[in-house]
C-alpha positions in Angstrom: -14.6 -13.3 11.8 -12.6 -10.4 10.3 -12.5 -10.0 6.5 -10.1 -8.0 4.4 -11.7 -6.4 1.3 -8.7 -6.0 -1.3 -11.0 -4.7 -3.6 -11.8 -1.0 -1.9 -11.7 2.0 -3.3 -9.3 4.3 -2.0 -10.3 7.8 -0.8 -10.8 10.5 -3.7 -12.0 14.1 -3.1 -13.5 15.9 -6.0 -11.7 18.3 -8.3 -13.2 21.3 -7.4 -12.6 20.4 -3.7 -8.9 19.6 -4.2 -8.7 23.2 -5.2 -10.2 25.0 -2.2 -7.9 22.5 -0.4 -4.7 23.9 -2.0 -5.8 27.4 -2.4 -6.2 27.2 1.7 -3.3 25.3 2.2 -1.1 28.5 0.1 -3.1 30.9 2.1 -2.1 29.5 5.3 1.5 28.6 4.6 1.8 32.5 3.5 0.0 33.7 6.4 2.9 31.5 8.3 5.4 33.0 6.7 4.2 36.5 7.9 3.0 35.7 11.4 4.7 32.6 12.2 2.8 30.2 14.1 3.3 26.8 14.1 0.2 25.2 13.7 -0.4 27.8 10.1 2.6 25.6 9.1 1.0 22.0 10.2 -2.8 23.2 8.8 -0.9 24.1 5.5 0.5 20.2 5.8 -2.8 18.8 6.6 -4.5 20.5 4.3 -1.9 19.8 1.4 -2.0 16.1 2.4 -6.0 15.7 1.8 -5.4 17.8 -1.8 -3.1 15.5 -2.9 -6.3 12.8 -3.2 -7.7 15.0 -5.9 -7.2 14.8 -9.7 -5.0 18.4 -9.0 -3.1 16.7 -6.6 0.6 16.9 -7.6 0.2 21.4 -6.9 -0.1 19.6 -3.1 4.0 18.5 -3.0 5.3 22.1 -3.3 2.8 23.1 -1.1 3.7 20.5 1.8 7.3 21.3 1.5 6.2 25.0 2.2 4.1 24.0 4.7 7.1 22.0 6.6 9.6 24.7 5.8 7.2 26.9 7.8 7.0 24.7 10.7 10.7 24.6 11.2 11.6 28.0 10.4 8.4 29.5 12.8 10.5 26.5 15.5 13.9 28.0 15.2 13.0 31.9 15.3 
């Protein structure tokens, strides 16, 4: 028998974690810019993504739009 739980939790990563998250996510989106891989542009998205579950969260939008403006630019070069 399967049973939904509408009372969970959803997923939240502490502050200080959100942090490293973004801080990593700007360091590889910049080290895309420069060297222009694609996967520095999708482990700037991923990591972006999971910042956004922290309490500092909303500093993870700019940062995904980097990271996808990496991906497609490091694409079409």
């Amino acid at each position: 028998m399967i049973r939904f739980d509408d009372r969970k939790k959803p997923m939240k990563v502490k502050e200080e974690t959100g942090i490293y998250l973004l801080v990593s996510a700007l360091l590889s989106a910049l080290a895309g810019i420069f060297w222009q891989p694609v996967w520095l542009g999708l482990l700037a998205v991923l990591l972006s993504f999971l910042a956004m579950k922290s309490p500092k969260g909303a500093w993870g939008i700019p940062l995904f739009i980097l990271g996808v403006a990496v991906m497609i630019s490091s694409i079409y070069r």
